[in-house]
C-alpha positions in Angstrom: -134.5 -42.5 64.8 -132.7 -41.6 68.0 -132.7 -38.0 66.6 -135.8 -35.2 66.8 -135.9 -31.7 66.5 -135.5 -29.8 69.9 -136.4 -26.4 68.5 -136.8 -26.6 64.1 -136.0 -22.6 64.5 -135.8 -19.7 66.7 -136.7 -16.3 66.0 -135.1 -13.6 68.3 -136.6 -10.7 69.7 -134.8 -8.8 67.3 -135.8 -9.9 64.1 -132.7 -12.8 63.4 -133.3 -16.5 63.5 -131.1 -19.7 64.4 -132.4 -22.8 62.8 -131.1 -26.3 63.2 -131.2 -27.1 66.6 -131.7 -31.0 67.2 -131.2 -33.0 70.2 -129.5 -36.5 70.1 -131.3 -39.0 73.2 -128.5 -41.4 72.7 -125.7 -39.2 73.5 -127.2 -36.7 75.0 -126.0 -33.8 73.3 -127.3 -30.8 71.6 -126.1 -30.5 67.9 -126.5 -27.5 65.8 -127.3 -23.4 67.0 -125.4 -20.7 68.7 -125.2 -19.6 72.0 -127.9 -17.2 72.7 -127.8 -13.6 74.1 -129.7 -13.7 78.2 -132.1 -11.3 76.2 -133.1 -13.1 73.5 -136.7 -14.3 73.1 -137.6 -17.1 70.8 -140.7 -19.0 69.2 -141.0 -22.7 69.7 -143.1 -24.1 66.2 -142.9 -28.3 67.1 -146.3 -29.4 68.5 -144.1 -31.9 70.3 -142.3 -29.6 72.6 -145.3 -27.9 73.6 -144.4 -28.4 77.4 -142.2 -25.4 76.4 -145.3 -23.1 75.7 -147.9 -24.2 78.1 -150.8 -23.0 77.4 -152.0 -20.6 80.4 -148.2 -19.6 81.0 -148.4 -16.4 82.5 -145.0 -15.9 79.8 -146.8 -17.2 77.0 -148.9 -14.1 74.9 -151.8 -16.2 73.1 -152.8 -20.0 73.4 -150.1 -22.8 72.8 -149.2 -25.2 70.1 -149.9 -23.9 66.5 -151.6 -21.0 67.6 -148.1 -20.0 69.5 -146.4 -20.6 66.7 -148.6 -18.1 64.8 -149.2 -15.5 66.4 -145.1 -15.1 67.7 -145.4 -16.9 71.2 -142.3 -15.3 73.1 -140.8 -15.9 76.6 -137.4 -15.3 77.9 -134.2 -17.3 76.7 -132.3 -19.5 79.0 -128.5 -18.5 79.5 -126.2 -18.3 76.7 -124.8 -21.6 76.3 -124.8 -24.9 75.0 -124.0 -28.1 77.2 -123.5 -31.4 77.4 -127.0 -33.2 78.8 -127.7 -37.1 79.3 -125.1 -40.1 79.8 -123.9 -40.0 76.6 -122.1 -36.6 76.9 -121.7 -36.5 73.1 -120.3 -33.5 71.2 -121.6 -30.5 69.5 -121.0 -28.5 66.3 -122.1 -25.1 65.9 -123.3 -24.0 62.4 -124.8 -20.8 62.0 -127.2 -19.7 59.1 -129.0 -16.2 58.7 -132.6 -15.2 57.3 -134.7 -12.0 57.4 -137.8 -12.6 59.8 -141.0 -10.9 60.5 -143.5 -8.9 58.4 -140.6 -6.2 57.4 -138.6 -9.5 55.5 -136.9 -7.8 52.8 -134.0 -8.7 50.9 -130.4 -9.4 50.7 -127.9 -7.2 48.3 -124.2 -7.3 48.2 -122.3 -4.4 47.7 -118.6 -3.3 47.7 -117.1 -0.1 49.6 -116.0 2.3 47.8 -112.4 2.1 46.6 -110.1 4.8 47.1 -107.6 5.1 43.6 -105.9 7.6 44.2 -102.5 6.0 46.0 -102.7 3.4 42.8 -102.7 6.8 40.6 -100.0 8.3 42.7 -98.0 5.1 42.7 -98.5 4.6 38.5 -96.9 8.1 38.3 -94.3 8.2 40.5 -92.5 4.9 39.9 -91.8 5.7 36.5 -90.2 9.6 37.4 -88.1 7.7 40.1 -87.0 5.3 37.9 -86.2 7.8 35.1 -84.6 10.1 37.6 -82.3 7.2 38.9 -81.2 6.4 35.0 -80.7 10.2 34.5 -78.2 10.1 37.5 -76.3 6.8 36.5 -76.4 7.7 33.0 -74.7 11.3 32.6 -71.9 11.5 31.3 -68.9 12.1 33.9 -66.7 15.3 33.6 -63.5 14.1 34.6 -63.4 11.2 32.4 -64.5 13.1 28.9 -61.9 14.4 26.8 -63.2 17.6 25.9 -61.2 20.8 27.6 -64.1 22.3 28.9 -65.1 19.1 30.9 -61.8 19.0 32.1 -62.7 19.6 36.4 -60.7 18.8 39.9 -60.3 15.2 40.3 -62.4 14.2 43.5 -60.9 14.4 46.4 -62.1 10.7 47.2 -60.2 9.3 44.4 -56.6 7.4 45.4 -53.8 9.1 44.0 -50.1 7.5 43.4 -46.9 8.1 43.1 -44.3 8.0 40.7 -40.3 8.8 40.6 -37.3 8.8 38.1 -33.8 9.6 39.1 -30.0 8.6 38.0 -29.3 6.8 35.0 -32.4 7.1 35.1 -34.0 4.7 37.4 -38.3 4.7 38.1 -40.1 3.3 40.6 -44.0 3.1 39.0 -47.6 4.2 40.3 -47.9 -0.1 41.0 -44.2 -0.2 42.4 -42.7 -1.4 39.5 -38.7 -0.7 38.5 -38.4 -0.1 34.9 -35.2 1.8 33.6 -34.6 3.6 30.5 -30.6 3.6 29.5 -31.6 4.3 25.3 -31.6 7.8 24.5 -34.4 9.4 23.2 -38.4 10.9 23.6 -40.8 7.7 25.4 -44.2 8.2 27.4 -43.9 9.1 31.2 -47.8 9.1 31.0 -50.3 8.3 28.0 -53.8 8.6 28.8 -56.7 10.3 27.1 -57.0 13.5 29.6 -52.9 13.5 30.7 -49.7 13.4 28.7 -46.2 13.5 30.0 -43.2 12.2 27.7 -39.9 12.5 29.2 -36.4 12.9 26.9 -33.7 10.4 27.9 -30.3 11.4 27.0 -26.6 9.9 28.0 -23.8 12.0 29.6 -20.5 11.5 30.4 -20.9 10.9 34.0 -23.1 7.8 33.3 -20.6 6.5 30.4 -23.4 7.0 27.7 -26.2 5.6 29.4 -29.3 7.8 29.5 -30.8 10.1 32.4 -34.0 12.4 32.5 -33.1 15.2 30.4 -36.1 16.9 30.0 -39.9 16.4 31.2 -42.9 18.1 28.5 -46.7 18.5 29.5 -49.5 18.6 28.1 -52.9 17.0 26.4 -57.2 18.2 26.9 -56.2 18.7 30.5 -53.9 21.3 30.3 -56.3 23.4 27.7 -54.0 22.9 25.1 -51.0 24.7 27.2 -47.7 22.5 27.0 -45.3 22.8 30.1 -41.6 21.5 29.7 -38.8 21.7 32.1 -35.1 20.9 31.6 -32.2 20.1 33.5 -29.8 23.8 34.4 -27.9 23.4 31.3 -30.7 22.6 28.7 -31.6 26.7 29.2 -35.2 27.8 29.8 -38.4 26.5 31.6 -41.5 27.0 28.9 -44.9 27.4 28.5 -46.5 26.9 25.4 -42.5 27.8 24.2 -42.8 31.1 26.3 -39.6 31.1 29.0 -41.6 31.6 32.6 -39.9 31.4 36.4 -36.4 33.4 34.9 -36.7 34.7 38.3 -35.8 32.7 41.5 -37.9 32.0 43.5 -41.0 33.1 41.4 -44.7 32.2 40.2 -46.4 31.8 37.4 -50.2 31.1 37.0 -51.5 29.6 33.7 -54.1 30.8 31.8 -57.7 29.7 31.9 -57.3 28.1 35.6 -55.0 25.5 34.0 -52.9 25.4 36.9 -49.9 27.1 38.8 -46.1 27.0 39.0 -43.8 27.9 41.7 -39.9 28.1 41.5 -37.7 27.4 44.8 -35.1 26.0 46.6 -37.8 23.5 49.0 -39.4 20.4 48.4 -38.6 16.9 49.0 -35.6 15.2 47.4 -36.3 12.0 45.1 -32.5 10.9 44.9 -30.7 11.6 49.1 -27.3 11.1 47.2 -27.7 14.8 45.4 -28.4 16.8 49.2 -24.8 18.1 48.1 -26.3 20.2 45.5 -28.3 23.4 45.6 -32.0 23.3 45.0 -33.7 24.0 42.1 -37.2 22.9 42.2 -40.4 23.4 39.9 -43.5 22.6 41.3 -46.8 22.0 39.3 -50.4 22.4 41.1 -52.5 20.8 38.0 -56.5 20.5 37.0 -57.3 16.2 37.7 -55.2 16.1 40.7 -52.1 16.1 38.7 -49.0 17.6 41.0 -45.8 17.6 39.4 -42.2 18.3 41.5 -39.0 18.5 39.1 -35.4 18.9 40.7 -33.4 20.4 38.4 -29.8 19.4 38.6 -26.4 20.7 36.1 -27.2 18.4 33.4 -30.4 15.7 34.5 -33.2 16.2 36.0 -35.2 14.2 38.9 -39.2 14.1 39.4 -42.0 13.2 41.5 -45.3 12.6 39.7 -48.8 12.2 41.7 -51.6 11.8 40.2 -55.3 9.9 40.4 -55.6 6.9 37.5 -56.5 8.2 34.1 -58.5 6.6 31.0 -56.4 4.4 28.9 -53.3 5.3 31.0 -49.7 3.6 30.4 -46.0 5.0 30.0 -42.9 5.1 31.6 -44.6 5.2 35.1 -46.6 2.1 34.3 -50.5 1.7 33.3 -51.7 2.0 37.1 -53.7 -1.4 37.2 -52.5 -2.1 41.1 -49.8 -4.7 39.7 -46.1 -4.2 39.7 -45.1 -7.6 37.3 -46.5 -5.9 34.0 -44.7 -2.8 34.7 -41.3 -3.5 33.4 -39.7 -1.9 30.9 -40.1 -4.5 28.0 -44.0 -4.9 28.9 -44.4 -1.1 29.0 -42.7 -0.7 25.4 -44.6 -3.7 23.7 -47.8 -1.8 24.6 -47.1 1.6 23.6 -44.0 1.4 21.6 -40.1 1.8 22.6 -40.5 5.6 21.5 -43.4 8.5 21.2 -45.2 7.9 18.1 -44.3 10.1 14.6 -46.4 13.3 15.2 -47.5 13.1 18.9 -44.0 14.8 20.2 -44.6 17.4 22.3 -41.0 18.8 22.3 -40.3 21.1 19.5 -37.5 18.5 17.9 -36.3 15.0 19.0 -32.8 14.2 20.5 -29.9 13.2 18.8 -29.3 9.5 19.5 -25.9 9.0 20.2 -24.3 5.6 20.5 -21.2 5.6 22.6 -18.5 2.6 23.1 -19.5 2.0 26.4 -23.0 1.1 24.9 -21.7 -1.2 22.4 -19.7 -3.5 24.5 -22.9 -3.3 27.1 -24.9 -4.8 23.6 -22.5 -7.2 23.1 -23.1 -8.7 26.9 -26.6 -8.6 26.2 -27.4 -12.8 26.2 -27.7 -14.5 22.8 -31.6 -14.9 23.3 -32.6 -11.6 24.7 -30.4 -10.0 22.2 -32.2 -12.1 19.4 -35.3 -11.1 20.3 -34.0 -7.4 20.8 -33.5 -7.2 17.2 -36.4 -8.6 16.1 -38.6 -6.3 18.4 -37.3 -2.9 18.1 -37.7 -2.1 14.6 -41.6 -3.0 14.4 -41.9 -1.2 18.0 -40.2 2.3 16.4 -42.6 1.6 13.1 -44.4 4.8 14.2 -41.5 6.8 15.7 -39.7 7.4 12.5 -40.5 6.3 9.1 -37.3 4.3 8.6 -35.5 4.0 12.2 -31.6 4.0 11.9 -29.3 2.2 13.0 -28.3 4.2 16.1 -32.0 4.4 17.6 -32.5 0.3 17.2 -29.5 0.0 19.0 -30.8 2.7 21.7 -34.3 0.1 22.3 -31.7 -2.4 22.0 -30.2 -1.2 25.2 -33.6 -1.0 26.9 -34.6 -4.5 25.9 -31.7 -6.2 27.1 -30.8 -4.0 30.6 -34.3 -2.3 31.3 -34.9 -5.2 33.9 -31.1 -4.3 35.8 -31.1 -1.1 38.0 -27.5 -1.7 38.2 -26.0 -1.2 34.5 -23.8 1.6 35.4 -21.5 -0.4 37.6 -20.9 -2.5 35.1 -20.6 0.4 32.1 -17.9 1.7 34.4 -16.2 -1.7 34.2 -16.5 -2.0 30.7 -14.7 1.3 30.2 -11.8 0.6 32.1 
């Protein structure tokens, strides 16, 4: 009851309307409309407001009242804004509703702008060739992994490479830092990988009282083309490849066939072993495919090396299995994973080594303690299962020797006191 319309609606000059407009007497407030434009005009249609339209305004176009309403009865709107009136100072709330006015009224249609596809085309067809494209790329197969010859590339130069040594009686020193020794004579893995094999033959002399020294170092597997590269001490007679004597010159060259590598024969390069700087130097060294250098110093009847080289597939031997931890690269760990010896039919010397068994070695085998020499013999014959069909005696008693003493870099002092 305290409520009436101030103005029910109001039709702008342009052809828009604002309806809703009420004023509240006991709080004094307008409710409802917008703020006007200062050029709006508007129609007033309550007979009760007519003081708004009086009739003989000069503003007003045709009578007052209804007639006003009619006929469109316009006059100028007041500013553009809404404000508190009376004591009751009230509140507001603007809602705002739209119609078509006037004799033009048409109607209202919704439509939606156009929609440009073609980024979600471009998107649907490119995703998919980048992903493809990023499988290709992990995917391929990696040349310097494969086995195959022709696959067989440079090792990147971003890849670590190691190091690995053998000198004396013959002591090693592993890729991981390990310190196997091999005192048993005979043919065992120096490396044994799916791109790189190295075997090394161990043999005694009389300066170590039996016990075995690097003899004789062979190369070859997929990385070397199917070439095979062996090197003696001075006394064991030629250096080979593929059984070919090369280097009978010094100091000479020699470069392999299909870009499989070069050899050079000299008197420089860096010793392994500072007690033989006595001796003259004879040195091979080996520029391989996979990163694989090779220096051997040749000496009257052994032989001392430096191996470098990058990790390789499946690799283990003599110089270890290259997993970045010394503790698994002792001589007994190295054996019960590829065997004491090189397997029956994977020799890459022409014929094995004798194996010898001096008197020095047998009283070193009879030191060996009760349970290390138990399990000695219990090990050896199923670990040289694939080196001969039926091992004898003398080569069991050569792993023997490496079971029991492969741990002691030391054995020769004590050989020497045995022989006294």
């Amino acid at each position: 009851a305290s409520q009436r319309p101030l103005v029910s609606s109001m039709h702008y000059a342009t052809g828009w309307s604002v309806s809703g407009l009420w004023q509240d007497r006991s709080l004094g407030s307008y409710r409802g409309g917008i703020a006007l434009p200062q050029d709006a005009r508007f129609s007033v249609t309550d007979e009760e407001d007519q003081e708004l339209c009086a009739c003989g305004d000069p503003e007003c176009v045709e009578g007052c009242g209804a007639t006003c309403a009619g006929v469109g009865c316009a006059r100028p709107a007041g500013p553009s804004a809404i404000t508190f009136v009376g004591t009751g100072r009230g509140d507001f709330i603007s809602e705002t509703s739209y119609r078509f006015v006037g004799h033009g009224a048409g109607n209202v249609a919704r439509y939606a702008p156009m929609v440009i596809l073609w980024g979600r085309v471009a998107a649907c067809i490119l995703i998919p060739l980048v992903l493809l494209l990023v499988a290709f790329v992990l995917l391929r197969p990696d040349a310097t992994t494969t086995t195959t010859a022709a696959a067989i590339t440079q090792a990147s130069p971003h890849i670590p490479r190691g190091e690995c040594t053998y000198w004396g009686d013959p002591h090693g020193k592993t890729f991981d830092g390990g310190r196997p020794s091999y005192y048993g004579a005979g043919e065992s893995w120096i490396v044994k990988s799916q791109t790189v094999s190295i075997q090394g033959r161990f043999k005694g002399t009389e300066f170590t009282k039996g016990l075995a020294a690097t003899q004789k170092i062979a190369l070859g597997g997929v990385f070397l083309k199917g070439h095979i590269i062996a090197v003696g001490s001075l006394e064991t007679g030629d250096i080979t490849v593929d059984g070919i004597p090369v280097l009978q010159q010094f100091p000479s060259s020699y470069e392999l066939s299909d870009g499989a590598g070069s050899l050079t024969y000299n008197a420089e390069g860096r010793l392994v072993d500072w007690a033989t700087h006595v001796f003259e130097k004879r040195v091979v060294h080996m520029q391989l495919p996979l990163g694989v250098s090779l220096t051997v110093l040749r000496w009257e009847n052994y032989i001392d090396f430096r191996l470098v080289m990058p990790p390789q597939p499946g690799q283990d031997g003599a110089c270890g299995n290259f997993n970045g931890r010394s503790e698994d690269d002792t001589t007994a760990a190295i054996m019960s994973r590829i065997g004491a010896r090189v397997e029956h039919g994977m020799l890459l010397f022409h014929d094995r080594a004798d194996v010898d068994l001096t008197l020095t070695e047998e009283k070193l085998l009879a030191r060996c303690p009760p349970q290390k020499l138990a399990e000695a013999r219990a090990k050896c014959p199923k670990e040289l299962a694939s080196y001969e069909k039926v091992p004898n005696a003398k080569q069991a008693h050569s792993c023997m020797i490496d079971l029991c003493f492969g741990s002691n870099a030391h054995v020769l002092r004590l050989a020497k006191e045995l022989d006294v």
